[in-house]
N, C-alpha and C positions, 0 to 999 in steps of 0.2 A: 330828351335824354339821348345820349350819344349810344351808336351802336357799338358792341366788342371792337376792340382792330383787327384787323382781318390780312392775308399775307401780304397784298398789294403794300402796306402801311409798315412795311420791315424792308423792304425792298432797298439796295444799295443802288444808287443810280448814278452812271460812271457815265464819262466823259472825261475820254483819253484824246493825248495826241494824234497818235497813229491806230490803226485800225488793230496792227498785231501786238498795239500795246494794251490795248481792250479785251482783245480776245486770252491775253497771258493774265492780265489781272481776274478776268472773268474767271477763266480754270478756277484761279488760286481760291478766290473765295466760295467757288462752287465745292470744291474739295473740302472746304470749312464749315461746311453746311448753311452758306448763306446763299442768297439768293440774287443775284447782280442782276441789274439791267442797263446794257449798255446804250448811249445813246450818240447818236452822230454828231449834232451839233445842240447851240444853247438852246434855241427854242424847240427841242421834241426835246427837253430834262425840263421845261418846265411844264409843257405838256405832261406827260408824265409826274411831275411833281404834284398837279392838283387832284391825282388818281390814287396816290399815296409814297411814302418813302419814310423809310428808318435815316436814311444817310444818303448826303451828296458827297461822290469821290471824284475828283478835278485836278488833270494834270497842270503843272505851273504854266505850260503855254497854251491854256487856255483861258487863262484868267486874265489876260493882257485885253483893254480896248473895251469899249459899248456894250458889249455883250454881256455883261457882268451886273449891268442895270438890270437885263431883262430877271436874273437871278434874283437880285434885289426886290424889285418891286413884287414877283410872285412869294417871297417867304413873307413881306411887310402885308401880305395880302393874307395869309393864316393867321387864326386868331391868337389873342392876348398868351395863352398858356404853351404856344409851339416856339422851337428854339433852336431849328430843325441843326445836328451837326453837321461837320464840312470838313472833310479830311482833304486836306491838297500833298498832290506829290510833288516835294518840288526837287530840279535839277540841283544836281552836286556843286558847290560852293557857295559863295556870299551869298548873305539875302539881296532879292530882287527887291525891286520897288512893287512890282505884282503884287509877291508875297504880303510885302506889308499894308499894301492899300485892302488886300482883302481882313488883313486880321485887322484892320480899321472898320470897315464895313459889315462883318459879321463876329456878331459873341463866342460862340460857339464853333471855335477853330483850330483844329489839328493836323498842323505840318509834319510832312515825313518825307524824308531828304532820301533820294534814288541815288545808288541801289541802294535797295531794303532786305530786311532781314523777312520774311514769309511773318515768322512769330510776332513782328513788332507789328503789319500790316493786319496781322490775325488782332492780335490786342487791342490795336486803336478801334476798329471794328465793333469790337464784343461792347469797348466800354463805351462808344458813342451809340448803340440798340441799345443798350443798356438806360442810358440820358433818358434816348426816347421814347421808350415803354414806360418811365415815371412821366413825362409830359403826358402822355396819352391817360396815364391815372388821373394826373392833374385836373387833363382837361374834364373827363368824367366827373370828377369831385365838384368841380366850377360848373357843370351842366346840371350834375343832380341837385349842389344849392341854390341854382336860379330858377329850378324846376320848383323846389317846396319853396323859397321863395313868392313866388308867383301864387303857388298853390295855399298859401297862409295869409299873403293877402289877400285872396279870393275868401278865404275862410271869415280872415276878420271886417270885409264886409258882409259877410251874410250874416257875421254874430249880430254887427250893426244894427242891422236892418232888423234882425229877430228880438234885439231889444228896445228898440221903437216902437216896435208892433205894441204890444200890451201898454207900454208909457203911453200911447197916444190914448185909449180910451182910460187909461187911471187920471189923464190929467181933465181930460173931458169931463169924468163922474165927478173929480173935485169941485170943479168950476161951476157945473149944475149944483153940488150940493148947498155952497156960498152964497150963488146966486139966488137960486127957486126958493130957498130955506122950505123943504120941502116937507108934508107930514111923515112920520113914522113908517107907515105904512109904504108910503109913496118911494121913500128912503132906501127899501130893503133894497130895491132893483138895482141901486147904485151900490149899494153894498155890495151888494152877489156879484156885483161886476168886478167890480176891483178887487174882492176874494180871487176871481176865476183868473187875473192876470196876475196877480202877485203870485198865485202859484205854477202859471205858468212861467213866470221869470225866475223861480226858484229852481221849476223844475231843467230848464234851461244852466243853470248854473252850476247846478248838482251832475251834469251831464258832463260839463268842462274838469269840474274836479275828479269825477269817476276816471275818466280816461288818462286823466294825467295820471291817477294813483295806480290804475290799471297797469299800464305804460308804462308805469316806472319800477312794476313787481310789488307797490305798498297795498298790497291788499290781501287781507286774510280770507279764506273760505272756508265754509262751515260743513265740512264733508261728512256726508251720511249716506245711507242707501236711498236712493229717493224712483218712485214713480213718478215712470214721463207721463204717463199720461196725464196725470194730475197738474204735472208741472204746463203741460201744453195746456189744459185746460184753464190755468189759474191765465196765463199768455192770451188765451183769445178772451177771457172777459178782460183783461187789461185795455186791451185791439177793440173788442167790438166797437165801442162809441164811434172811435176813428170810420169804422169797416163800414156801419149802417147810413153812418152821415154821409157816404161817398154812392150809397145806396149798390156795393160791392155783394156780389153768392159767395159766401166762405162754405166750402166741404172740408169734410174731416177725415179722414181715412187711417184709422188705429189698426194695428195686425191682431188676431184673435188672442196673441200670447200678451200678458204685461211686461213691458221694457224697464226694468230697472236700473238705475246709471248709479253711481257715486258719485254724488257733488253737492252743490249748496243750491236747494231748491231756490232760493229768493235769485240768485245770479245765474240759473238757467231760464229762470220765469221772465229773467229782463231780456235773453238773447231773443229768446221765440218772439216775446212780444214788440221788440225791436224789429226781427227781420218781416212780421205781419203789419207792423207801423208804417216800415219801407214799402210795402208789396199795395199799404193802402193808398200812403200818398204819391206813388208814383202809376197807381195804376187809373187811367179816365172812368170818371163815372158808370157805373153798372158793370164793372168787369168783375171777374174770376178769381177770387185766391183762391189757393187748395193746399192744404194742411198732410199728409203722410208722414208714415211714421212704423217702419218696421225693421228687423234683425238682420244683420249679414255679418259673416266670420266673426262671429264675438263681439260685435261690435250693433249700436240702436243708429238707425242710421234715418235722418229725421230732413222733409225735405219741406219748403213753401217755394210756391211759382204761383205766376200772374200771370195775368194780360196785359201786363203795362208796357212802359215806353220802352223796357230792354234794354240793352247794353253793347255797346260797342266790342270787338275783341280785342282793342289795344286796352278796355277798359274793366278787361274782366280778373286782374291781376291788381292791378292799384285799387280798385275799389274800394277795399281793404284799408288802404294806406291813411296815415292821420292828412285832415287837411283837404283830402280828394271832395270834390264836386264833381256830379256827371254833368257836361258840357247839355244847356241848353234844357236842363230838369230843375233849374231852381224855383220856377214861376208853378211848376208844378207839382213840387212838395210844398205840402201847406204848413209850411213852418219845420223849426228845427236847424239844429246846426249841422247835420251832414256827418257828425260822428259816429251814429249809431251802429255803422259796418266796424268800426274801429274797435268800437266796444265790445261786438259781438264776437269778431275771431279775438280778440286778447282775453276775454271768459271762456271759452269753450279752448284755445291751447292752455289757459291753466287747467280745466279739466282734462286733461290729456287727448284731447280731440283735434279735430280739424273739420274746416269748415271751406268751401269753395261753390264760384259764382260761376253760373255757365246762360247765359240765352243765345238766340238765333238770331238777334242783332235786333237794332233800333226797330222800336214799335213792336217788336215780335214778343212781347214778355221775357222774365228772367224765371231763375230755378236758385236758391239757395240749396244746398247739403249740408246737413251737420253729424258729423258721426263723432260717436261717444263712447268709451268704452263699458260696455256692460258689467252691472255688479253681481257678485256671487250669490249675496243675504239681502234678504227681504228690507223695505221700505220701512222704517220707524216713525213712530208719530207725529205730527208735523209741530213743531214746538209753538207755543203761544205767542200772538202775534201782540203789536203794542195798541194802544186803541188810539181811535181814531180822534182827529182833534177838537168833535162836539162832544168824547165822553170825556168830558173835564173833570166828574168826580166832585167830590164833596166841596163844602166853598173853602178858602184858608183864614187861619185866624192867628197866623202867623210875623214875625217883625220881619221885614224883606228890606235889605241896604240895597239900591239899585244903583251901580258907579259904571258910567260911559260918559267917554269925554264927545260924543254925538248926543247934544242935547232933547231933539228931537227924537233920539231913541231911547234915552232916558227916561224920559217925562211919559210917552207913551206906553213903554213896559210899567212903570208906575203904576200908570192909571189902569191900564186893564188888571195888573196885580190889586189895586183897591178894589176893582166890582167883584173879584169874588170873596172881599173880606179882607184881606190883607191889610195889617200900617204896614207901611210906605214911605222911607227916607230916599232919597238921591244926592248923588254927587258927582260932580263932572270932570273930575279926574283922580290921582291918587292921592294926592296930599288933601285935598278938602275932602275924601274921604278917611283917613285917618284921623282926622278934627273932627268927625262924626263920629267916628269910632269910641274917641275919648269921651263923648258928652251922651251919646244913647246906647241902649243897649236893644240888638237884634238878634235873630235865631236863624238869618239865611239872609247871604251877600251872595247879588250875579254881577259879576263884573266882568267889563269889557279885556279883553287884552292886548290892543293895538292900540294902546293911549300915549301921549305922549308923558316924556318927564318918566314919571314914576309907573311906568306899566302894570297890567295886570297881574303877571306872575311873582313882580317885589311888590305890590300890594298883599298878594293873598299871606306872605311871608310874614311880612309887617303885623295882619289882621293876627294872622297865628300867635303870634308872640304879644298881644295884646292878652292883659287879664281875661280868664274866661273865652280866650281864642278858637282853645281846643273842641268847644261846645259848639262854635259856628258851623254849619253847615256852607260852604265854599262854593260854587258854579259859575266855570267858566262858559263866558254866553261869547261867541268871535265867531267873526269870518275865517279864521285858519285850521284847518283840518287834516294838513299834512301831517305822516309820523313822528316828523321830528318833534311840530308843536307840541299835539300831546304827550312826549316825555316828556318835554318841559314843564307842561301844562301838572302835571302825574306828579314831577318831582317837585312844583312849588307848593303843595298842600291840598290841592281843589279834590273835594269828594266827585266832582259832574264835571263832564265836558259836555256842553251843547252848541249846535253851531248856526249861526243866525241866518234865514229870521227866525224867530222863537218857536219849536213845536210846543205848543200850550198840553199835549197831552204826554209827551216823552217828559214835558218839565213835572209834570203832575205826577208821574209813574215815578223820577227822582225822588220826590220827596217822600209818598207812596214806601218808597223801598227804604228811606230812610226809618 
């Protein structure tokens, strides 16, 4: 990223005829509050040129002859976004050939014919610093997009590579399963496998959508008075797994008073246990986290440090940023896409907080801060949580229309809806399920909403206005989960949004509430 510009980079850099025509122009613009520097000849202005300059001002007799190359090739030597201006004075009457071979050679060209008026010499001035304080944005704007550039395809390899990691042992367990045709018993192993990475790639994927909706302000929080302690607590059983497998000391350190914040306990519980996620896998085996947690001016002010690899100080400001990777830490986070700082300050400033990264530099460990604003009134009960995805609840003995035009996800939401009871129709798009519609009768459609043709949301429309429509039960089962979708999703009829892969226990709690 490009530094501010700084005065060298406004600088007027003259080269006059005469010495005391240098020194009368110099006055004039010094009096104007600009800054001249005069130079003797071509090469000390373009010396000078690569130290900085707002503007080159050149009398007409020195624009004559070779020397005008050397100009040349130094501006053709500044990058894509510079355009540097060029005010020539030139002598009183017809144009020279000078004159015109220079406005042939540079774009960015402002004659002013001697004598001059002070005002008109003031004017050309202002509006050519003027030019070049927008190039100088330009150029900033063109460094910062090749910066996230750079930094997003760094990104979208690591997504890569974090979603190869789990395909490679789900294709593995397949291939034994095919092959070995293995007992039941022998089975489970492969199961539990491919359980443990499909919900690692879920969880991974759920991470891309949070941030984006984070990011983008689409997210609701569920503000209450909430104890941190609790909240920290609910944070390190999230963490331990990570924390004991790396064979990590976690201390805790609470202040004697309880800390009450206002916010949405489930989205304080992801910051903490995010910044102890980062402190696991960045810190080498057998190190240190430590957990505190006490009051300063009104405010819970909550901090996690390690012994891990630390942080650069160009790197203790972007950290933050979406996209950022720390240089030479990917081998040693064990998994993850790198957003979880991102996540972490965009929750905690929707709680009105802030949050900043401070270490002693590489290898020395880091320190997160998170301070929060304190609440007035006591913590309220923690509201009922959804159940987990073995308590599936009673079996169904219900009619279930299954329509996705993903065949493979059809067939298999089918069949596990059959083991717990269910009949069971399918259709693989919208119009062959409205040809279903007309010939059976069912009591609950999940349908896809990314189908082609006749989409989900003028299906569920269609379904509605079918005799007996108003009776169906509607659930939209999709990959889309942004705000916009679900008003769509809200205004085309569907009592459920769920969003795939299928939680078997939110769909159970659906029907449940039905």
């Amino acid at each position: 990223m490009s530094e501010a510009p700084s005065r060298l980079d406004f600088r007027i850099l003259l080269r006059t005829a005469t010495s005391r025509d240098a020194l009368i122009a110099s006055a004039v613009l010094e009096r104007a509050q600009f800054d001249p520097q005069v130079c003797t000849d071509m090469a000390g202005l373009v010396r000078e040129l690569s130290a900085g300059a707002g503007a080159v001002m050149l009398a007409e007799e020195v624009i004559a002859g070779p020397v005008m190359t050397e100009l040349k090739v130094a501006l053709a030597s500044q990058g894509p976004w510079s355009d540097l201006p060029v005010i020539v004075l030139a002598r009183q009457g017809a144009d020279s050939r000078a004159i015109a071979h220079v406005m042939d050679e540079f774009a960015n060209v402002t004659v002013i014919e001697r004598p001059m008026r002070v005002a008109a010499l003031v004017s050309a001035v202002r509006t050519a610093l003027r030019s070049r304080r927008r190039q100088y944005e330009l150029r900033d704007l063109l460094d910062g997009l090749r910066d996230a550039d750079q930094r997003k395809t760094e990104f979208l390899a690591t997504l890569a590579h974090e979603l190869r990691n789990p395909l490679a042992p789900l294709s593995t367990a397949l291939s034994l399963l095919a092959r070995k045709r293995p007992s039941p018993e022998e089975s489970e192993k492969y199961y539990e496998l491919m359980r443990r990475q499909v919900d690692h790639m879920v969880r991974l994927v759920n991470d891309l959508m949070e941030v984006s909706r984070i990011t983008r302000g689409k997210i609701e929080l569920q503000m209450r008075p909430v104890l941190l302690d609790a909240v920290i607590d609910d944070a390190i059983e999230l963490s331990r797994p990570l924390v004991e497998r790396a064979g990590h000391t976690l201390s805790v350190e609470m202040g004697a008073e309880p800390l009450v914040v206002r916010g949405d306990a489930v989205r304080l519980t992801q910051v903490f246990s995010n910044l102890l996620n980062n402190a696991a896998k960045y810190t080498p085996t057998g190190g240190r986290i430590r957990v505190s947690a006490g009051q300063q001016d009104r405010q819970a002010v909550i901090q996690v440090s390690d012994t891990g690899t630390g942080l650069s100080p160009d790197m203790l400001k972007s950290i933050f940023d979406m996209f950022v990777q720390v240089s030479g830490t990917s081998k040693a986070a064990q998994g993850g896409l790198g957003i979880g700082l991102t996540l972490v300050k965009s929750l905690v400033e929707l709680h009105g907080g802030s949050v900043e990264a401070a270490s002693q530099g590489l290898a020395l460990g880091a320190e997160f801060t998170v301070r929060l604003p304190l609440a007035k009134s006591a913590p309220l009960a923690p509201p009922p949580g959804i159940a987990s995805q073995d308590a599936w609840g009673p079996t169904l003995d219900e009619v279930i229309l299954v329509v996705d035009d993903n065949r493979d996800a059809a067939d298999s939401l089918a069949d596990l809806l059959r083991t717990l009871g269910a009949t069971t129709f399918v259709a693989y798009g919208g119009e062959e399920a409205l040809r279903v519609a007309q010939s059976e009768r069912f009591d609950i459609a999940v349908l896809d909403i990314g189908m082609p043709g006749m989409d989900g949301c003028d299906l569920a429309r269609h379904l509605r206005a079918e005799p007996g429509g108003d009776q169906v039960m509607l659930i939209a089962l999709t990959g889309w989960g942004q705000q916009g979708y679900k008003e769509r999703i809200a205004a085309a009829g569907f009592d459920h949004h769920l969003l795939k892969p299928l939680n078997l226990a939110e769909f159970m709690t659906a029907l449940r509430a039905a």
